[in-house]
C-alpha positions as CSV (number, residue, x, y, z in Angstrom):
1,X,71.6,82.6,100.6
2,X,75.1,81.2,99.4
3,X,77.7,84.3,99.0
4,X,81.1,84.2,97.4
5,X,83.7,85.6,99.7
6,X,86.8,87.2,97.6
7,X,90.2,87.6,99.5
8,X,91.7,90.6,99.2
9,X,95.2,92.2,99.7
10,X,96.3,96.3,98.8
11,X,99.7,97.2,99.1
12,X,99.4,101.1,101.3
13,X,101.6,103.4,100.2
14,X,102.9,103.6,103.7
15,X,103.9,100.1,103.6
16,X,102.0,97.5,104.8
17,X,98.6,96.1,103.5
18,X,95.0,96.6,103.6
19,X,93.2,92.7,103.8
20,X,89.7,92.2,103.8
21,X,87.1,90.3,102.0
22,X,84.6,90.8,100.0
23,X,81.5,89.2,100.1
24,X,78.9,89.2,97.8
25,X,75.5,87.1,96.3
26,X,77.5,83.7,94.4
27,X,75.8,85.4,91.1
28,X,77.7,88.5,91.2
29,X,80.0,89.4,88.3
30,X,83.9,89.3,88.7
31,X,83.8,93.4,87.3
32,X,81.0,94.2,90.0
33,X,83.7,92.7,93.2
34,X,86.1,94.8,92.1
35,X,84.0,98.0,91.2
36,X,82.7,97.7,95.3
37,X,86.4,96.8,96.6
38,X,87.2,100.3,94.8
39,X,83.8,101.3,96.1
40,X,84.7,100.4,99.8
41,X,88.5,102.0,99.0
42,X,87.6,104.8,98.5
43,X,85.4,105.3,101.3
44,X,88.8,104.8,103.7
45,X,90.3,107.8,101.9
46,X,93.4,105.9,100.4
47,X,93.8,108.2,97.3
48,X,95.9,105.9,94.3
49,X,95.1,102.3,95.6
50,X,92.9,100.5,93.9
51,X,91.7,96.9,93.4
52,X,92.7,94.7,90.2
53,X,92.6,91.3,89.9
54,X,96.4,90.7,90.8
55,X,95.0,91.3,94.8
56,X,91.4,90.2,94.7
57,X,91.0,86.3,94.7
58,X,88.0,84.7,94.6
59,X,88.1,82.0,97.9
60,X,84.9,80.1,98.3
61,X,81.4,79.4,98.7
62,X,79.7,79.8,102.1
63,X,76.1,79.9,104.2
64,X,75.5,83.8,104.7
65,X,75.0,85.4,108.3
66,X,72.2,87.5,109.1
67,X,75.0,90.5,109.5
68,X,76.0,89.7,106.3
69,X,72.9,89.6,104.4
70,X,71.3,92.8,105.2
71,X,73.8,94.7,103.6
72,X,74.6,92.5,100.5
73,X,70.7,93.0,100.2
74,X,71.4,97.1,100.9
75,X,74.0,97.6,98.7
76,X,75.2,94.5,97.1
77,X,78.3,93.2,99.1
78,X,79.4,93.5,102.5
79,X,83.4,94.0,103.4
80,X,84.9,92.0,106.3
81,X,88.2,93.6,107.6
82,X,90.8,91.8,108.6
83,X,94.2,93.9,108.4
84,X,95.4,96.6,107.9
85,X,91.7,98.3,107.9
């Protein structure tokens, strides 16, 4: 399965940001990345951040990984920290 992997940077309030990718099915809508980046904000309890497409980038095409795959398959993307997270 190819997946599009979106990079993605939100300014915390605190200072500092939250980076992390989202990576979804290549077919997935724009409107449906952001809708689970708010999705997957949310679930880290960071009340008035949320995702637009000033800080969500689409960044390319790659091969999935099994770890990957089972939850795009689950619930439609999976999110890869990197910083901040």
């Amino acid at each position: 399965m190819e997946v599009a992997v979106f990079d993605t940077y939100v300014k915390k309030k605190e200072g500092g940001y939250l980076h992390f990718d989202i990576i979804v099915n290549k077919a997935t809508s724009f409107e449906h990345v952001l809708k689970y980046g708010n999705t997957y904000l949310q679930s880290k309890k960071t009340e008035g951040l949320s995702l637009s497409h000033k800080n969500c980038r689409f960044c390319h095409i790659t091969e999935t990984i099994p770890r990957w795959e089972v939850q795009i398959k689950q619930q439609g993307y999976y999110i890869h920290e990197l910083e901040g997270c």
